[in-house]
N, C-alpha and C positions, 0 to 999 in steps of 0.2 A: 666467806668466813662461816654461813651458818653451816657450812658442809660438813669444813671441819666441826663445830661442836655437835651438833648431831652426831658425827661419828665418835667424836669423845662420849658423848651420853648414851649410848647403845644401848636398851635391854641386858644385852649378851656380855660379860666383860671378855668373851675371848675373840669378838668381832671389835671390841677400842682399838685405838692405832696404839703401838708402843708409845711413850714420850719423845722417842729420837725421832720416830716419822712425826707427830706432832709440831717440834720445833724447829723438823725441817717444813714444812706445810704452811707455818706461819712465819719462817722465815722467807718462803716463797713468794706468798702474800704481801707481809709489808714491801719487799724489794718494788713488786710490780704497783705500786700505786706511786703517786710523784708526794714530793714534800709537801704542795699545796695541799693535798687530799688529806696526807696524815696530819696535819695541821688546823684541817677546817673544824669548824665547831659542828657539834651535833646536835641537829635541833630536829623538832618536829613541824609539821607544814600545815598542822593545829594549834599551835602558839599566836597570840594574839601579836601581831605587827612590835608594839610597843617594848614587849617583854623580848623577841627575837632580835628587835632594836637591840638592846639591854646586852643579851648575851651575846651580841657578836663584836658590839666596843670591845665588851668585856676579855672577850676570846685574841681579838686584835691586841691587845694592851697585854695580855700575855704571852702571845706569840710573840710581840714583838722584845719581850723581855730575855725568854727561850734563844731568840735569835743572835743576841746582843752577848749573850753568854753560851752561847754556842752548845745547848744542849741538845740533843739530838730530840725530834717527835716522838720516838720509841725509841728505849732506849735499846740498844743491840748488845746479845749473848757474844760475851768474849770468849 
């Protein structure tokens, strides 16, 4: 992912990928990781136990909501 936005934020605007190669790139992207991944919460491995507790109930309780209504992790370009 940081590939792409580096190449999105280029110095140069004639060296950016057009939008279509972009949306293919991150089309690519999401595909190749599994649901679990695009699901997991984001946390940092400097958060104190307590709070990382916190935000993954948290994260669980929302996935599991997602799930139950069948919303996709990202949503996908029709």
């Amino acid at each position: 992912m940081s590939e792409l936005v580096n190449s999105m934020t280029d110095e140069s605007p004639a060296m950016r990928p057009r939008i279509e190669e972009v949306i293919e790139k991150f089309d690519s992207i999401r595909s190749s990781l599994s649901i679990f991944k695009l699901r997991s919460p984001i946390t940092s491995k400097k958060d104190h136990a307590l709070f990382a507790a916190y935000r993954h109930v948290r994260q669980l309780t929302r996935t599991f909501a997602y799930v139950i209504y069948r919303k996709p992790a990202i949503p996908v370009s029709s």
